[in-house]
C-alpha positions in Angstrom: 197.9 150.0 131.8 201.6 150.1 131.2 201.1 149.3 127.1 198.2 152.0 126.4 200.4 154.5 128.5 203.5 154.4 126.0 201.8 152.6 122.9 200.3 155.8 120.4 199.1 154.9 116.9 198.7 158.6 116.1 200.7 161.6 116.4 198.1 163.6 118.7 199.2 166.9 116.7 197.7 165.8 113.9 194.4 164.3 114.8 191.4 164.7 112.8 188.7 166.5 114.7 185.4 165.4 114.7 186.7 161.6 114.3 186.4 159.8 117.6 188.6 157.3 116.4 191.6 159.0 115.1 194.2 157.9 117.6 193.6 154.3 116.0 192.5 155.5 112.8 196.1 154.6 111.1 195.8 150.8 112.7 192.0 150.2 111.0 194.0 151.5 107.8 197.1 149.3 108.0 194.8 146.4 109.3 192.1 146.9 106.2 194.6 146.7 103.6 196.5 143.8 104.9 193.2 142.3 105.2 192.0 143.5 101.5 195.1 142.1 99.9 194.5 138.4 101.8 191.1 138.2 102.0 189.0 138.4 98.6 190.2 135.3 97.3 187.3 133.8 98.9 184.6 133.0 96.4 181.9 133.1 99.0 181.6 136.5 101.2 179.4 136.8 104.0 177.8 139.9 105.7 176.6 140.4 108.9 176.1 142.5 111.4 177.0 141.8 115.6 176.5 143.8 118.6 178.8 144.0 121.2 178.1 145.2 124.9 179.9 147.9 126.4 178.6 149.8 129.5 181.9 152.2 130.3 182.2 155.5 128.8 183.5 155.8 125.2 183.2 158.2 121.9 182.3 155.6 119.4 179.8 153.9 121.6 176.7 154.0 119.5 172.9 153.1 120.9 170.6 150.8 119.1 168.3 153.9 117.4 168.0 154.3 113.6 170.1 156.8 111.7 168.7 158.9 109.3 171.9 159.7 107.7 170.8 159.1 104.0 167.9 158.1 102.1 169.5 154.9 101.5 169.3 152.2 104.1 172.0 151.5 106.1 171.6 148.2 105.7 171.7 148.2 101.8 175.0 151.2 102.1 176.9 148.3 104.3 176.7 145.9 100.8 177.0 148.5 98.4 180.6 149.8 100.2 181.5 146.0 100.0 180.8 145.5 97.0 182.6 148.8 95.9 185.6 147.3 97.6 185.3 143.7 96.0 185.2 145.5 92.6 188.1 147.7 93.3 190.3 145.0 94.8 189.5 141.9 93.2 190.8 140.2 89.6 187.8 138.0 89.8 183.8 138.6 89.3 183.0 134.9 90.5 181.9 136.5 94.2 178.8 135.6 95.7 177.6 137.3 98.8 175.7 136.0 101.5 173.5 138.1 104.3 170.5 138.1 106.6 167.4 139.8 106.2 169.1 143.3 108.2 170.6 143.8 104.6 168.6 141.8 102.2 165.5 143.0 99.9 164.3 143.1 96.5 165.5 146.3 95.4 169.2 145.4 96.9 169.2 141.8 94.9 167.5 143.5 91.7 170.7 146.4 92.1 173.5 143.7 92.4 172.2 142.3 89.0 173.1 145.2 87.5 176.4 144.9 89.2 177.0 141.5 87.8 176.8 140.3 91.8 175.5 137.3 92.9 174.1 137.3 96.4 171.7 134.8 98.5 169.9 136.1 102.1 167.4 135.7 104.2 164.3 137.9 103.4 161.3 140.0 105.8 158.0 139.7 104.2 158.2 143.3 103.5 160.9 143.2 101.5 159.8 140.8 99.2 157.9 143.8 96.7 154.8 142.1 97.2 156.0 137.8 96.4 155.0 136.7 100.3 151.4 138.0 99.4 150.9 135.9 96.8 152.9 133.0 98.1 151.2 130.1 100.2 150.2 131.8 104.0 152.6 130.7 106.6 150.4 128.7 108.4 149.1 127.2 105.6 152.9 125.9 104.5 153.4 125.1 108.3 150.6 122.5 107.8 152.1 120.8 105.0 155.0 118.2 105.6 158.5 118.8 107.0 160.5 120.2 103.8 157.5 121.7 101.7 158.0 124.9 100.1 156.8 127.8 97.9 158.3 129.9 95.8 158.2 132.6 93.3 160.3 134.5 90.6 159.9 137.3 87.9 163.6 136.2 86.6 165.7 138.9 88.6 164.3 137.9 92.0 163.5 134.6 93.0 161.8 134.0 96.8 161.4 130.6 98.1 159.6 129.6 101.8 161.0 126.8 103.3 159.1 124.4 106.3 161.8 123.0 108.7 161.3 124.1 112.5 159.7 127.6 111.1 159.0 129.1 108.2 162.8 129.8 106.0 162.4 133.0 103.9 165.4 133.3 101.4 165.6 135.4 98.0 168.9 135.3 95.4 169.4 136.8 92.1 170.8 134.1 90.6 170.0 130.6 92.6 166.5 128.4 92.3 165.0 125.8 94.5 166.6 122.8 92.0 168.1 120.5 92.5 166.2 119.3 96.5 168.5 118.0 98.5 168.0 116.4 101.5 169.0 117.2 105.3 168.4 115.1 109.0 165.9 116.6 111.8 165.2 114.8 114.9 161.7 114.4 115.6 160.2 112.4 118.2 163.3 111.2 119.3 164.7 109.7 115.4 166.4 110.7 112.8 164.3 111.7 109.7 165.5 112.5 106.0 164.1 116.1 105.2 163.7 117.4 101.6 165.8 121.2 101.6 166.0 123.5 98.7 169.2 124.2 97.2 169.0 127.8 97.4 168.6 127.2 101.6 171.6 124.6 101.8 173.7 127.5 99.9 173.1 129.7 102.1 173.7 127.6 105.3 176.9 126.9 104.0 177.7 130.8 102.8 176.7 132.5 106.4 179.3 129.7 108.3 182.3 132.0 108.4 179.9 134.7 110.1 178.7 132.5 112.3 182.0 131.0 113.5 182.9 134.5 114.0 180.3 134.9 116.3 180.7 132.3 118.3 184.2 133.4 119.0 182.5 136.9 119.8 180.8 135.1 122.8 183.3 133.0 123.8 185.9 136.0 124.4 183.7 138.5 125.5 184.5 140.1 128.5 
């Protein structure tokens, strides 16, 4: 109590009203562009979004209800802000961005083209612009061994379903199936070589950062 009595991170005379966060508003500034100078050497950049509980009483506390703030998604405004940044920041165009399917679709991976951005995510079936209704059903793939897949492309866009423990939705605008690698599930007890798609074991290796992060999320939580 004694630190947030005497520490101030904005003069209070010269707030900006109608921002809820203006008394740290100068520390998200000073943090972002430490954090912009340091951190887009990276090749691989993840997205993803995390909730974090809070039951006291506080201005930016926002409830889980759609915002119809634009007629762009939220989700797709999120990646095109980052990527704004990446190109303003960075000396190199070798980036590729990783996300779930809260940001991906079609129309986001057919706009990063244009951008000359790679990018790999997870994809909902209504995303797709029509490729999971013409792809092999679900439960038919289910069926099928451990490691089958389907997949489609009209050269901008290519989808791929995935069999492991469920069925693995991912789209990219620049990454195929080829070459198959291979991955260990336990099944009954043993170990089993498993054929996996390149484009999956890509993106299990691009999303690890924002995982980690979220484990340390849980672990500190209050």
């Amino acid at each position: 109590m004694e630190i947030k009595k005497y520490l101030h991170l904005a003069d209070n005379q010269k707030l900006v009203k109608g921002d809820k966060m203006s008394k740290v508003t100068p520390l998200y500034k000073l943090l972002n562009s430490s954090l912009i100078q340091h951190g887009m050497f990276y090749e691989k950049l993840s997205v993803d979004e995390s909730i974090v509980p809070y039951f006291g009483r506080h201005g930016a506390k926002m409830f889980g209800k759609e915002i119809h703030a634009s007629k762009v998604p939220l989700s797709t405004r999120v990646v095109s802000d980052m990527v704004d940044v990446i190109q303003e920041n960075s000396k190199t165009t070798r980036h590729t961005l990783y996300f779930d399917n809260f940001f991906n679709s079609y129309q986001l991976l057919v706009k990063l083209v244009g951008l000359k951005m790679r990018a790999i995510g997870t994809i909902r079936p209504y995303r797709s612009n029509g490729a999971d209704a013409v792809m092999l059903p679900d439960n038919e793939l289910r069926k099928q061994k451990r490691g089958a897949y389907d997949f489609r492309s009209d050269g901008n866009v290519y989808i791929v379903k995935w069999n492991d423990n469920a069925i693995v939705k991912i789209a990219s605008n620049f990454m195929t199936h080829s070459p198959l690698r291979s991955t260990q599930r336990r099944v009954k007890g043993q170990r089993i070589e498993v054929p996996m798609t390149n484009i999956v074991r890509s993106y299990n290796i691009g999303m690890g950062g924002s995982d980690h992060l979220d484990r340390l999320a849980a672990a500190y939580r209050p």
